[in-house]
C-alpha positions as CSV (number, residue, x, y, z in Angstrom):
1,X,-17.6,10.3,16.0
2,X,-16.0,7.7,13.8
3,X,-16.6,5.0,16.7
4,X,-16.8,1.2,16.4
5,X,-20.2,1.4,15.3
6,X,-19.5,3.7,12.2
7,X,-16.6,1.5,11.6
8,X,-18.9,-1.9,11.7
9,X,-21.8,0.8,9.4
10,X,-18.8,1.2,6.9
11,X,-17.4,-2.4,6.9
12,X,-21.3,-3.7,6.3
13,X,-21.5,-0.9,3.5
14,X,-18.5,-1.8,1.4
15,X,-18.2,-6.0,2.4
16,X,-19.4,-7.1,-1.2
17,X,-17.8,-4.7,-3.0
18,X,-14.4,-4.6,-1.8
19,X,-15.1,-8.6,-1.9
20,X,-15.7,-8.4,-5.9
21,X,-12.6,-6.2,-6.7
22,X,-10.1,-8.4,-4.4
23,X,-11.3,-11.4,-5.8
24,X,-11.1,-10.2,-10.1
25,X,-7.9,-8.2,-9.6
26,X,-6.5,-10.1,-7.0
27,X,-5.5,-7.7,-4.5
28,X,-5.1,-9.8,-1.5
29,X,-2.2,-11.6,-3.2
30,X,-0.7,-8.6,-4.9
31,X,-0.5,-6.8,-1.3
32,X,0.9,-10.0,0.2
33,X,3.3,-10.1,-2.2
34,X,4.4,-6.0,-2.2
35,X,4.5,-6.2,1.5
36,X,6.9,-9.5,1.0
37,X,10.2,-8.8,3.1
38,X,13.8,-9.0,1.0
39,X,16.6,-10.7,3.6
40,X,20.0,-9.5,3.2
41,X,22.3,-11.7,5.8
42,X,25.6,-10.9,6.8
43,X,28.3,-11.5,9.8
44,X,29.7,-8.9,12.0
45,X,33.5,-8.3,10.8
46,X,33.0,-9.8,7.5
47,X,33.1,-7.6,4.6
48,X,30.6,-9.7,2.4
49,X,27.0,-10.8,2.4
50,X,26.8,-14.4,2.8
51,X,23.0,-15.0,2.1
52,X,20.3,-13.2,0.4
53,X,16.5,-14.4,-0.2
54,X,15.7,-11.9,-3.6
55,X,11.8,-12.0,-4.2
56,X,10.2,-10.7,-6.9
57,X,7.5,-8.6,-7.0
58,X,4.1,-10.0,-7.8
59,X,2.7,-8.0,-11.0
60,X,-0.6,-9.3,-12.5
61,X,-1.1,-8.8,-16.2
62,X,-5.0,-8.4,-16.9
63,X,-5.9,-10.4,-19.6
64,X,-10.1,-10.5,-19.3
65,X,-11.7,-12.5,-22.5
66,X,-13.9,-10.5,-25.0
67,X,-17.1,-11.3,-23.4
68,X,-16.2,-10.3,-19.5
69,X,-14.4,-7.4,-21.1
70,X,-17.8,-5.7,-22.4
71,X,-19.8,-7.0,-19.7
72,X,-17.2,-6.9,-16.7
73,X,-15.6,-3.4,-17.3
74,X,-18.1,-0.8,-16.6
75,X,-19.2,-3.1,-13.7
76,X,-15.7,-2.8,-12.5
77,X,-15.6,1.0,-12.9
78,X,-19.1,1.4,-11.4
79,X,-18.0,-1.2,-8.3
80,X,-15.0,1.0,-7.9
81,X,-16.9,4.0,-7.5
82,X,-19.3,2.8,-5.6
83,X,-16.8,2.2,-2.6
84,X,-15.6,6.2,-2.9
85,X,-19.3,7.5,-3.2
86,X,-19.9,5.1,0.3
87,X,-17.4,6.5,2.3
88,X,-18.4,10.1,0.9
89,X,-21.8,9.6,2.4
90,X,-20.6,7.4,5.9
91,X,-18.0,10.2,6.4
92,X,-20.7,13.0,6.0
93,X,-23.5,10.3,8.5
94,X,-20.8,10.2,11.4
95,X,-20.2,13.5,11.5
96,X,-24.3,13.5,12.0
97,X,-25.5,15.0,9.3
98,X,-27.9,14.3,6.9
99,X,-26.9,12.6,3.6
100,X,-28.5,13.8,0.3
101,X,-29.2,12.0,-2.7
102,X,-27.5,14.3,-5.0
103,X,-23.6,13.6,-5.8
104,X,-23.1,17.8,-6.1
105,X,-24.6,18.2,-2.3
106,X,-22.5,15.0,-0.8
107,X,-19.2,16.9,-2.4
108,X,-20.2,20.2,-0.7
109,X,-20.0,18.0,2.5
110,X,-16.8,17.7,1.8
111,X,-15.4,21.2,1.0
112,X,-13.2,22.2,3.5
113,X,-15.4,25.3,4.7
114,X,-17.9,22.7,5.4
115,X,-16.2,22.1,8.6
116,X,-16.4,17.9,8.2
117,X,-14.3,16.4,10.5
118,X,-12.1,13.6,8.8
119,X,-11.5,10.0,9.6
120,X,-8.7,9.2,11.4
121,X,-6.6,7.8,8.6
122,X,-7.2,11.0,6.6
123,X,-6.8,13.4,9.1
124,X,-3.0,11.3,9.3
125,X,-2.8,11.9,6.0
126,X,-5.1,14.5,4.5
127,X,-3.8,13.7,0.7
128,X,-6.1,10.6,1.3
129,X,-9.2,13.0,1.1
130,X,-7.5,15.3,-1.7
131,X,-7.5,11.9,-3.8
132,X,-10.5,10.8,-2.9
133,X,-12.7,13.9,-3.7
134,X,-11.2,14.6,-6.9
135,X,-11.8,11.1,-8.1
136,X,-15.3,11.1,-6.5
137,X,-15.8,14.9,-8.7
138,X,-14.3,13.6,-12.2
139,X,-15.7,10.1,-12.2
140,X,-19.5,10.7,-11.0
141,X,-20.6,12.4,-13.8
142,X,-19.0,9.3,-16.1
143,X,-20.4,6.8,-13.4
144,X,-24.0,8.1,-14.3
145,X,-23.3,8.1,-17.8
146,X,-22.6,4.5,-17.5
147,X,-26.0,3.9,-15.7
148,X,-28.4,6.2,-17.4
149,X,-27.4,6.6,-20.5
150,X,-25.0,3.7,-21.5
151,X,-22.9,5.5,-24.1
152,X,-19.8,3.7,-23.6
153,X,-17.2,1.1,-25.3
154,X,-14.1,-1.2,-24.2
155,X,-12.0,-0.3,-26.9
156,X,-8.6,-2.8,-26.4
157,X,-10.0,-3.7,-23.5
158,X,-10.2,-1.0,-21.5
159,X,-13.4,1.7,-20.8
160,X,-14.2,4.7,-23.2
161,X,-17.0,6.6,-21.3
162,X,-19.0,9.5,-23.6
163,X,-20.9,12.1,-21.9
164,X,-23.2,13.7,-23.8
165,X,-24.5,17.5,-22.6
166,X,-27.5,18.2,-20.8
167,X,-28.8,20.6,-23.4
168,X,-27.9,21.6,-26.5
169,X,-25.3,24.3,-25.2
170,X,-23.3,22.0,-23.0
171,X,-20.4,20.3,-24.9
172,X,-20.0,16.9,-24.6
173,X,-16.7,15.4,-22.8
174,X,-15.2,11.8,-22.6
175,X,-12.9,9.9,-20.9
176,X,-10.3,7.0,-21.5
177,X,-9.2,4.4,-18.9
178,X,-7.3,1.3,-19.7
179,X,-7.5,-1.7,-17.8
180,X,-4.5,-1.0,-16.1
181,X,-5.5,2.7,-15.0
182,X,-8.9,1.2,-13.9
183,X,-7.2,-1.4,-11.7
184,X,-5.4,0.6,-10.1
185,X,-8.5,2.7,-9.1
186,X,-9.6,-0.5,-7.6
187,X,-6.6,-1.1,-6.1
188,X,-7.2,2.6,-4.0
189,X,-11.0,2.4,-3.2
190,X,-10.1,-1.1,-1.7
191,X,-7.1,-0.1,0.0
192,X,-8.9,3.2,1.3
193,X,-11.3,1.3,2.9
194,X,-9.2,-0.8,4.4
195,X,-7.5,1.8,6.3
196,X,-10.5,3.4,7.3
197,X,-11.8,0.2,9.0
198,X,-8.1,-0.6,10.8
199,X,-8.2,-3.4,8.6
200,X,-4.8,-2.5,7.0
201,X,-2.6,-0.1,9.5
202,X,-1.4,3.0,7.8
203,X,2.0,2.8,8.1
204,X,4.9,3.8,6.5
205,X,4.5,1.0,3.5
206,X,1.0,1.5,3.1
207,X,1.5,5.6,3.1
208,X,3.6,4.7,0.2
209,X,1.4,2.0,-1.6
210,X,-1.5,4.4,-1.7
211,X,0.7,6.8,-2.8
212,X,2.5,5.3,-5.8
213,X,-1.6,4.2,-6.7
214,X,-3.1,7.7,-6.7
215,X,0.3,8.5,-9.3
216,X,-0.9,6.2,-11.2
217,X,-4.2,7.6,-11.4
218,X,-3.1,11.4,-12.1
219,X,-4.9,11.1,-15.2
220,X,-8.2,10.8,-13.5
221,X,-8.2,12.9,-10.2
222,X,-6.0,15.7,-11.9
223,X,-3.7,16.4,-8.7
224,X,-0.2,16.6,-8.4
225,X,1.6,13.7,-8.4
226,X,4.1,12.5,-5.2
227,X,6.5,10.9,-7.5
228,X,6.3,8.0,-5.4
229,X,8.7,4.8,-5.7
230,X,7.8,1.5,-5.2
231,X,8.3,0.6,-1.8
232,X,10.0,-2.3,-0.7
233,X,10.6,-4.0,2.6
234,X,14.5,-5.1,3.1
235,X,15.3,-7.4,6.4
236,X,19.1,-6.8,7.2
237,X,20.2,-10.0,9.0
238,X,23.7,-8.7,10.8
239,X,24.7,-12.0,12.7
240,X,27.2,-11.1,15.6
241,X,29.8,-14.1,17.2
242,X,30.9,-13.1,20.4
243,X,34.2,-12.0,19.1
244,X,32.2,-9.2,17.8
245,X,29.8,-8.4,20.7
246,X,31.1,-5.6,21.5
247,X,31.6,-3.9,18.2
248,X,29.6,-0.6,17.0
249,X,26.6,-1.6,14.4
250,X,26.8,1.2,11.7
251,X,23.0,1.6,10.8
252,X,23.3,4.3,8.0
253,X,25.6,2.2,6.1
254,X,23.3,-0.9,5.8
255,X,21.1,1.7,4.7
256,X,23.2,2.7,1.8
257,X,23.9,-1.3,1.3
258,X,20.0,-1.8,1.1
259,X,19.4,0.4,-1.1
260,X,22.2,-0.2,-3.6
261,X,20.8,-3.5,-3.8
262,X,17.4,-2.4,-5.0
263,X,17.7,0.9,-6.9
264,X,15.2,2.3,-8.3
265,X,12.7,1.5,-5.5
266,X,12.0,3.0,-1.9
267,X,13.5,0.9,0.6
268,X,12.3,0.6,4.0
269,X,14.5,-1.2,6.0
270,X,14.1,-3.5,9.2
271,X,17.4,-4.2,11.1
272,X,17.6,-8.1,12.8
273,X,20.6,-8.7,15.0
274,X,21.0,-12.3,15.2
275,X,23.1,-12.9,18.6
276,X,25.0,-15.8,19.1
277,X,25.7,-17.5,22.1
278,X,26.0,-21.0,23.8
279,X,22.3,-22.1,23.4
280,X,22.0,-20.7,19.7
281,X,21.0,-17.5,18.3
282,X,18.5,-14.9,19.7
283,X,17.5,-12.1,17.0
284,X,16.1,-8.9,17.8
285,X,14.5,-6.8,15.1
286,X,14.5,-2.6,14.9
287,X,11.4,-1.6,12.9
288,X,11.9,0.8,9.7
289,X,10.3,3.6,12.4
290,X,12.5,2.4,15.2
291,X,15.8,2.9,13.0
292,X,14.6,6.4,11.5
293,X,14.9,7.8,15.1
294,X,17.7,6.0,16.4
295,X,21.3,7.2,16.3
296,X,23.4,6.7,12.9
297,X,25.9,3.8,15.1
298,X,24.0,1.3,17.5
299,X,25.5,-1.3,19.5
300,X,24.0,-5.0,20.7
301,X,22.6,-3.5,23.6
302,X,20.6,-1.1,21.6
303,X,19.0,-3.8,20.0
304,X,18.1,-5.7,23.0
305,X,16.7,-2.9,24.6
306,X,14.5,-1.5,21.9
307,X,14.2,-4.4,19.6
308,X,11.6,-6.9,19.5
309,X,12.4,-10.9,19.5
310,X,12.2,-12.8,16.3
311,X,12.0,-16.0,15.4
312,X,14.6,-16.8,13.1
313,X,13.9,-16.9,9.5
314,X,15.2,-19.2,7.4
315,X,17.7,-17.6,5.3
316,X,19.4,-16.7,9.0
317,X,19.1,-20.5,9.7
318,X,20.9,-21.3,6.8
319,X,23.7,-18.8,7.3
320,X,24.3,-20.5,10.6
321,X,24.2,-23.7,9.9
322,X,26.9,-22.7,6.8
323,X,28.8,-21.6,9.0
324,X,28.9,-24.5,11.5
325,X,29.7,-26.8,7.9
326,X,32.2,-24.1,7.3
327,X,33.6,-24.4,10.9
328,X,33.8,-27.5,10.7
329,X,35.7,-28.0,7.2
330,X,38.4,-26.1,8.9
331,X,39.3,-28.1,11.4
């Protein structure tokens, strides 16, 4: 169940569609950007920073022209859509059973009495299939609408759907989404499917991304939000001279030092410890993960042992070669 060839099915399923909403909102840039790593560089027995690389966050303003807005908006919405109503029925196919055409008999798939067993990536994190059915409930009905019946706008350029009743008894409902709210239902059909094919690894920053998205679209799937921060990587480059080699690292106080820098945001923090020696510098890097578990204080050994190498970056190259200049002054 869920093995390479479901994968490939799902990948071949949702290849144009996932293409058409990267490439209008682009999302391969904004998640390039988000995951972007923030260095903070420092020396071992020094009580200031001596280098930081600040990056700001990449945030694309939607501005579509008056003709791709009435044309281009329920296409986006129905695109959008179409990516959660495909892994509703590849979910429901590799679990071998048969698919229906009806949206009401795929959801029932989906109930948890129906005994469906989940992806991998929402079985890690079953709020992934909370989200996903409750947007897949509210929106069909509206997605339908947009197909069948057409009785929509895009007033200011967002999407104003109108659903009439099927009989005279049935009241008619609506719903708004702005251009923002509808790109950030993009952004999570995309970014679901991603993690579903292994294509984007469902770590602690994209737990969070997908997270602070499905906030964003409380309006539309009703659910409780997670109250989710932005997440933000932060490199801590602690350089240690030999004079220091031997000195304890205190890792929940560049914690604190991260995250004064950035308030407001969730940090998740890598540690580098640059090394110096003879030949140069050697820089071993501790993982966000890797410095949850370990103890509060660390020394340079710690590092070696569960670090990984690094090349070094160039904010630590120009700390060192400031300090050679600096060195050198003195003298």
């Amino acid at each position: 169940m869920y093995s390479s060839a479901d994968i490939d099915n799902l990948e071949e399923r949702t290849l144009y569609e996932t293409f058409l909403l990267e490439r209008i909102f682009n999302l391969e840039r904004k998640w390039t950007a988000e995951r972007h790593v923030e260095e903070i560089t420092f020396w071992a027995g020094g009580p200031d920073v001596v280098g930081e690389r600040t990056h700001t966050l990449y945030a694309d303003s939607i501005n579509f022209g008056p003709a791709f807005t009435e044309i281009g908006m329920p296409l986006l919405f129905v695109t959008a859509f179409k990516l959660l109503d495909m892994v509703i029925e590849w979910g429901v196919e590799a679990n071998g059973r048969r698919v229906r055409h009806q949206f009401e008999d795929k959801l029932k798939e989906w109930r948890p009495s129906a005994g469906l067993v989940l992806p991998p990536a929402m079985h890690a994190e079953p709020w992934l299939r909370d989200v996903t059915v409750a947007l897949y409930e509210r929106l069909y009905e509206y997605r339908n609408t947009i197909i069948h019946r057409r009785t929509f706008s895009t007033p200011n350029g967002g999407l104003h759907i109108v659903r009439e009743g099927k009989t005279p008894a049935t009241p008619t409902t609506e719903i708004q989404i702005s251009a923002d709210v509808l790109k950030q239902l993009a952004d999570f059909a995309v970014g679901l499917v991603m993690v579903l094919l292994g294509q984007r690894a469902l770590d602690t920053f994209e737990v969070m991304r997908l997270k602070l998205c499905a906030d964003q679209l409380s309006s539309l799937h009703g659910l409780s939000k997670f109250g989710q921060l932005r997440p933000v990587h932060i490199r801590m480059n602690y350089l240690v001279p030999p004079e220091n080699i031997s000195d304890p690292i205190d890792v929940a106080a560049l914690h604190q030092l991260a995250v004064r820098k950035i308030p407001g945001e969730e940090v998740i923090q890598e540690l580098a410890v640059g090394i110096l020696n003879a030949e140069g510098c050697t820089v071993w890097m501790l993982t966000n993960a890797q410095l949850m578990s370990s103890p509060s204080t660390i020394d340079v050994e710690y590092a070696r042992e569960h670090g990984v190498f690094l090349a070094l970056s160039s904010e630590v190259r120009r700390a060192l070669t400031q300090k050679k200049h600096d060195e050198q002054t003195q003298k």
